[in-house]
N, C-alpha and C positions, 0 to 999 in steps of 0.2 A: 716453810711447810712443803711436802713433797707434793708437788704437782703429776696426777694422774690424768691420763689419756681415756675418754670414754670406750669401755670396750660393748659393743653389741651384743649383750646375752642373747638374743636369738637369732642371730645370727649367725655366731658359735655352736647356740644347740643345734640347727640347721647344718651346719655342715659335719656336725659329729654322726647326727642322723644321717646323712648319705654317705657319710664316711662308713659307718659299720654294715649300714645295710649293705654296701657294696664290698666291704669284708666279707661280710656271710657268703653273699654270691659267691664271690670269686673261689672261697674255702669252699663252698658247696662242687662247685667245678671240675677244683683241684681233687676232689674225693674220686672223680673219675682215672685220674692218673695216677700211678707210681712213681712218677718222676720225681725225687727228693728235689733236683735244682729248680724243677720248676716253682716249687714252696719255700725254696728259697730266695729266687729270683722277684716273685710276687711280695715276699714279707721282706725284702730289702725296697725293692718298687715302693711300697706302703707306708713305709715308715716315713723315706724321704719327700712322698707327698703332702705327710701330716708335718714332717718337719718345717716345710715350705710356708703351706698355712699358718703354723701356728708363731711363724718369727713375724708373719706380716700383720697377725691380728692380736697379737698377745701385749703387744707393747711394753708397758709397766705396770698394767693394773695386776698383780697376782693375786690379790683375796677375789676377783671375778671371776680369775681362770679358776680359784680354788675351788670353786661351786661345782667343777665338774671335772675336776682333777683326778676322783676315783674310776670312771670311766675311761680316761683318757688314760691313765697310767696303768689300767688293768689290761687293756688290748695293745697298746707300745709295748711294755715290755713281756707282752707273752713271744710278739712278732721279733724284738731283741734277743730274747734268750733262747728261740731258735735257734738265731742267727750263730749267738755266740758259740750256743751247741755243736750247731752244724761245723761249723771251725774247727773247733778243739779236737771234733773228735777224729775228722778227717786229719788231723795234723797228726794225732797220736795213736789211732790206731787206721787209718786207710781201709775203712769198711762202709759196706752201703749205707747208709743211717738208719733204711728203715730196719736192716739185720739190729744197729745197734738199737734200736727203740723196742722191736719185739724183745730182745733179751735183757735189757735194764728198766722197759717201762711197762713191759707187756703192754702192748697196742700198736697199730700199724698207720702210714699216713693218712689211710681211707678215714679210720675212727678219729686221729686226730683233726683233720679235717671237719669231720663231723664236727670237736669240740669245741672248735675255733666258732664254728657257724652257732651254737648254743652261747659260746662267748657275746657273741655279736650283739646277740639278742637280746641278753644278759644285763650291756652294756645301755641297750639303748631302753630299755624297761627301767635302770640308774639314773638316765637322766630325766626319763618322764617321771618317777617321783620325785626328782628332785623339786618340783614344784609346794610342794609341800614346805620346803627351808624359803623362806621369804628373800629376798635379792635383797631387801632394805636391810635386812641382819647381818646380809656381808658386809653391807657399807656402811652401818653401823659401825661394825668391827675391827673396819679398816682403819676409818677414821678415828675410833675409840684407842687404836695399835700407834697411829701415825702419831702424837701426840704425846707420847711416849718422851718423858724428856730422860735423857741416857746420862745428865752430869753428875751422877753418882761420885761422892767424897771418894780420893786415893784411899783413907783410914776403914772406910764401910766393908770397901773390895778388898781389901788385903784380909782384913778379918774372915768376911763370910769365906772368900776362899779357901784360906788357912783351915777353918773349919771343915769344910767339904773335906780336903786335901786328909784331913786328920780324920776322919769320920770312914774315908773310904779304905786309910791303912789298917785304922780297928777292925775291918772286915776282912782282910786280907792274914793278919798276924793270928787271928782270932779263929782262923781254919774254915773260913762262911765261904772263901772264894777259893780257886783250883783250876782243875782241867772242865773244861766244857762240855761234859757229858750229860748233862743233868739243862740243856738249852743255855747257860748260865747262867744259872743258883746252882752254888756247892753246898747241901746243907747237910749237915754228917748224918742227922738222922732219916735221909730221905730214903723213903721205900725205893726199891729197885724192880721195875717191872721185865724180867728176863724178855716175855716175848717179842717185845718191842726195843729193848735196848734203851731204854729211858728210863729216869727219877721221876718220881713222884711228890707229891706234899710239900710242895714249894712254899715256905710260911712267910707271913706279913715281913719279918725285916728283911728277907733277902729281896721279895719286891720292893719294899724303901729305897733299897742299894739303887735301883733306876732310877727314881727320882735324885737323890743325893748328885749323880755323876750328871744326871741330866743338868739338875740347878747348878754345878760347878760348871759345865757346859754353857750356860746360861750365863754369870759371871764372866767368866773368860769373853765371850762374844764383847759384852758392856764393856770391857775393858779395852779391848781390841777395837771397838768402833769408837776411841776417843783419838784425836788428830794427834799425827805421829810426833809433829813437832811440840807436844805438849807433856808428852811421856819425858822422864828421865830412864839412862843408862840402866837406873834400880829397876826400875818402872817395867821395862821393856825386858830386862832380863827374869825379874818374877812372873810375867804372862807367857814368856817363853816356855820355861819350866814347867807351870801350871799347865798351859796347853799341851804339851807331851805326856805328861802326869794322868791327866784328864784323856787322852788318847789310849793310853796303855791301858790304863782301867776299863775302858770301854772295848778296846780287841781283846784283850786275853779274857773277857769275862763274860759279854755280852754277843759276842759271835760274830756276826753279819753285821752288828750297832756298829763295829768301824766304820764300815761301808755310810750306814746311816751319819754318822757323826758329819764324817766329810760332806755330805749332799745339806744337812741342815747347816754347817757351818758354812758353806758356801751362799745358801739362800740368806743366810741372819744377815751374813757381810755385806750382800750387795743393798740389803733393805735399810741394814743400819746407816751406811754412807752413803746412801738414798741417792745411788750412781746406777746409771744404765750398763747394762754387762759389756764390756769394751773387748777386745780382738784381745789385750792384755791379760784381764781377768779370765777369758777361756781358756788362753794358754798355759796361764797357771793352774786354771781348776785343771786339766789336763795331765798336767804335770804331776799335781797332786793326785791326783787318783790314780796314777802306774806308782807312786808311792804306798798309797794305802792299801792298792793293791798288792804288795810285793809283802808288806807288814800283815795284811791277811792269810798270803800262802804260808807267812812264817807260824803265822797262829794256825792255822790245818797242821799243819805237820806236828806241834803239838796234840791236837785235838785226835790226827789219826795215829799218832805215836799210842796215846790212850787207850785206843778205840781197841788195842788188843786186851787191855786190860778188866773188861765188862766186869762190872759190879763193882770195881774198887773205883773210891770217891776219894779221889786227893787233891792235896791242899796243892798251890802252886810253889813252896815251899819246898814240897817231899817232891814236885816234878825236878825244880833245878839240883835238888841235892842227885837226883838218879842221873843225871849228866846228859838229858836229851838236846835240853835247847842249846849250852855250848857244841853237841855233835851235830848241828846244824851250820854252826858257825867254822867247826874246823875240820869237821869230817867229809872230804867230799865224795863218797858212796855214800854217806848217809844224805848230805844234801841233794845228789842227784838222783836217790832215790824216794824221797821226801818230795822233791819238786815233782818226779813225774806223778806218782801217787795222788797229788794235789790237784794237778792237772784233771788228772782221770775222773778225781771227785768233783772237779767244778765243772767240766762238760756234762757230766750226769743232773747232781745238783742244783745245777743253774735251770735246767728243761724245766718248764712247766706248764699247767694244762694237761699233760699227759694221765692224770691220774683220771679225770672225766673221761679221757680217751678209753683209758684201759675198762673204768665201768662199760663205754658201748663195745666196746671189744669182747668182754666177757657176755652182753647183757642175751643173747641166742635166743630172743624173741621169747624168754619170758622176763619180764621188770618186775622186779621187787622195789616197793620202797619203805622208809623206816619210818613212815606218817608223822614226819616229827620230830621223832626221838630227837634225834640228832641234834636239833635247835635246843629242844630241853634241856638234855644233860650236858649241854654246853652250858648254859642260863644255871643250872643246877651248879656246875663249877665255879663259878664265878662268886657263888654265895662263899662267905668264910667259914673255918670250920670251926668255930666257937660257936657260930647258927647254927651247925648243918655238919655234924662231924663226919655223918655216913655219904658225902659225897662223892666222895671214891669211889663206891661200889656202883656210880653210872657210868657207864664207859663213853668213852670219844672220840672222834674220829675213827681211826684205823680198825680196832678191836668191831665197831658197832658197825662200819661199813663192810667186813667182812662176811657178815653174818647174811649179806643181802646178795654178794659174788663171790663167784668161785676165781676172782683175779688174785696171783699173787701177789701183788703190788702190796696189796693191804694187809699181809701177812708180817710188814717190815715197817717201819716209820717215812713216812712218805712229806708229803705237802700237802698243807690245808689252803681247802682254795675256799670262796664263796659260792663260785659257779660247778666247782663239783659237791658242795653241800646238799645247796639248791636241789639239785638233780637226785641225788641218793634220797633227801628227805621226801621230797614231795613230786620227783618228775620231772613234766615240764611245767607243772603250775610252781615249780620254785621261782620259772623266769620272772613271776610277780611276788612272790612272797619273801624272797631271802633280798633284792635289792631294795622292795619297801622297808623292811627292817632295816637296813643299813641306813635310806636316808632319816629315820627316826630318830638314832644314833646321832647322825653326824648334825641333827636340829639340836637335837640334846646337846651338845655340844656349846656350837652354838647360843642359844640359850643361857647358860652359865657362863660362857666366858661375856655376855652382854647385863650381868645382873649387876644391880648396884654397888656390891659390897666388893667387887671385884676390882681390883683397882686395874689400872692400865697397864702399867708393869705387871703385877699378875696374866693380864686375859694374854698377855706377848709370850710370856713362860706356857701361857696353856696351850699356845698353837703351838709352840717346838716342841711339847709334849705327844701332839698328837699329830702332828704333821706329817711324819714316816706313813701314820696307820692310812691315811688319805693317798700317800703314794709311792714309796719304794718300800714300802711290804704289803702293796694292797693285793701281790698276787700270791703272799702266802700266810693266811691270817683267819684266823676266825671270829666267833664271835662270843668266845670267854676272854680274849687279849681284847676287845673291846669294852666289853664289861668289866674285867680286873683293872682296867686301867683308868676309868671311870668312875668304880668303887673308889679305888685309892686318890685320885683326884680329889675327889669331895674331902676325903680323910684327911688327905697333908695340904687343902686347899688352904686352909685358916692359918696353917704356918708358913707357909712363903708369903698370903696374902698382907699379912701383918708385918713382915719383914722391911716390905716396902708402904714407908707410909704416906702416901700423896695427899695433896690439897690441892685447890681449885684446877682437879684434873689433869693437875702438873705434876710429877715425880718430883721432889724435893732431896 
């Protein structure tokens, strides 16, 4: 059994509290200056002091750190995706930042400053509710995960894989999957909303589709954590496949889930072979990620190839027959214009926080707020349309926050944050009302993956289901992808859960 190192939950809250409060300051400061380096120099300073901390207190317990994972990976990577910002955009276009932030994000360092400092606050109001999720339901959880026995028959895995593998090309051949215009669901019949540039009416199977690649995801990991010298040549060459298979499906369909894929496949592996992250494993995850990175710019370049195409929804079929992605591969104008393109869009992209920024930017000392709304028709989405066929007609996000500024940010599809929810719904009483909500959510969570009927192997698939939403998309998410994915949980819980059938708390 894995042996854990006690970590000091308040000891941790304790320094995340001085950690952010003395964010806010310092952001608060920074509002005095123009100095883009200086906000840059502070949110590189920052980073590597949390990095410092958190290698010497973190050890091995991760369902500890997980209790406060949503804060911590909400303010890292706002202060990251600066950084990255900041890079790209000096590398490719050699402009002030704050010139390029006024004209792509409308808002200037002063406001964003400002946002960072609401973040702060945001953050540390997250982990004062977290009091509310009990510290025993982690270790419950943990321990409930740890015990997890992985010797799954060779005959079980090949099947359920197969399956997956066959399930995911019926979506594919079947014209459900395409170009990425639509978030990833291609659904032929999807409304087309012109002013935003988005699909609409995303139905129960193309959500399935997530689940499907995730539990092949899920398989693949089980496979991959069995000792190498126990695989046969067959063995090792079907997980190969499967794991590329399972890869493709996930970048050309799901967008950004590349990105996710690697960060969970990295966490399952080092949990499965229950090893501490060695100087080896970082250089491959390393490695790894200028690879999936590089297979990500190749999926933008489809996606912005598309992106002239607004309103037509195609299969990814009708993309290879039009010859885009071989002119990637042999056309060099078109790859070297594809790659800079890419570039442009992941400096942009990538920023975030700037959308609360551009609210204090626009907000000239009169505040509107939407009392609500916003929370609503997000909850109102999230209902299926078999209940509730008219919930289209509540808007969300962009459309509903418009209506409160005159910023044009919101005139276009932007990024959904929490802490610019917060802020548009209800001000600054969001700082308490939108991360209460969240840790209610993430007990609910919680909660089900600790109920009886749940087997072990299940509640391990539930945390890689929900794992991203805790942290490399906690800074751009709301809270109908919480709920939709919650809803459907319960739904497709009873068939994985019976998949796997355990006795005396042992996976058999």
């Amino acid at each position: 059994m894995r042996q854990y190192q006690t970590l000091d939950i308040n000891l941790l809250n304790t320094f995340l509290y001085k950690y952010f409060f003395f964010f806010a300051v310092f952001n608060f400061l920074l509002s005095f200056f123009s100095s883009e380096y200086l906000f840059l120099i502070f949110y590189t300073f920052s980073v590597f002091v949390f990095l410092i901390f958190f290698a010497k207190i973190i050890k091995d317990d991760f369902f500890i750190f997980f209790a406060q994972s949503s804060s911590i990976f909400l303010v890292i990577l706002t202060q990251l995706t600066f950084i990255i910002s900041f890079i790209l955009s000096k590398l490719l276009f050699d402009i002030n930042f704050e010139y390029f932030m006024n004209n792509f994000f409308f808002c200037n360092l002063k406001t964003y400053a400002y946002a960072n400092v609401y973040l702060s606050f945001f953050s540390i109001s997250l982990i004062f509710f977290n009091k509310i999720v009990p510290l025993e339901l982690i270790s419950i959880i943990r321990k409930k995960i740890n015990i997890v026995n992985l010797n799954f028959k060779y005959k079980k895995l090949y099947i359920l894989i197969i399956l997956c593998i066959l399930i995911e090309l019926i979506y594919l051949f079947t014209g459900n999957l395409g170009n990425q215009l639509t978030g990833g669901f291609i659904v032929k019949d999807a409304e087309f909303i012109g002013a935003l540039n988005e699909y609409d009416r995303v139905t129960w199977y193309t959500q399935f589709y997530y689940f499907v690649i995730t539990f092949h995801l899920f398989l693949n990991l089980i496979f991959f954590s069995k000792k190498r010298k126990n695989l046969s040549n067959f063995a090792l060459y079907f997980i190969i496949i499967s794991l590329i298979i399972n890869f493709l499906f996930y970048g050309f369909f799901l967008r950004r889930m590349a990105i996710q894929f690697f960060f969970i496949a990295m966490v399952f592996y080092v949990f499965f072979k229950k090893q501490k992250i060695s100087p080896r494993t970082i250089i491959f995850g390393i490695l790894s990620f200028f690879l999936v990175f590089q297979f990500t710019n190749f999926l933008q370049t489809i996606r912005t190839n598309e992106s002239f195409n607004i309103g037509k929804n195609k299969t990814l079929i009708e993309i290879l027959n039009e010859g885009k992605i071989q002119d990637y591969f042999f056309e060099k104008d078109s790859y070297d214009l594809s790659k800079r393109n890419i570039s442009s869009n992941i400096s942009r992209r990538i920023f975030n926080n700037h959308e609360l920024a551009s609210l204090f930017y626009y907000e000239k000392g009169n505040r509107n707020i939407l009392k609500g709304q916003l929370l609503i028709n997000h909850v109102i989405r999230a209902i299926p349309s078999k209940i509730f066929p008219n919930k289209h007609d509540y808007p969300i996000a962009e459309p509903l926050i418009a209506t409160i500024t005159d910023s044009p940010l919101f005139l276009n599809d932007t990024t959904d944050s929490f802490q610019s929810f917060s802020y548009a719904d209800f001000g600054i009483f969001g700082l308490l009302i939108y991360p209460l909500i969240l840790n209610v959510l993430i007990l609910i969570i919680y909660k089900i993956i600790n109920l009886k009927i749940i087997t072990n192997i299940t509640g391990l698939f539930i945390v890689m289901l929900f794992l991203p939403l805790f942290t490399v998309r906690i800074t751009e998410i709301n809270i109908t992808d919480w709920l939709v994915l919650l809803r459907n949980t319960i739904i497709f819980i009873l068939i994985f859960n019976f998949i796997f059938i355990e006795k005396n708390n042992s996976t058999k």
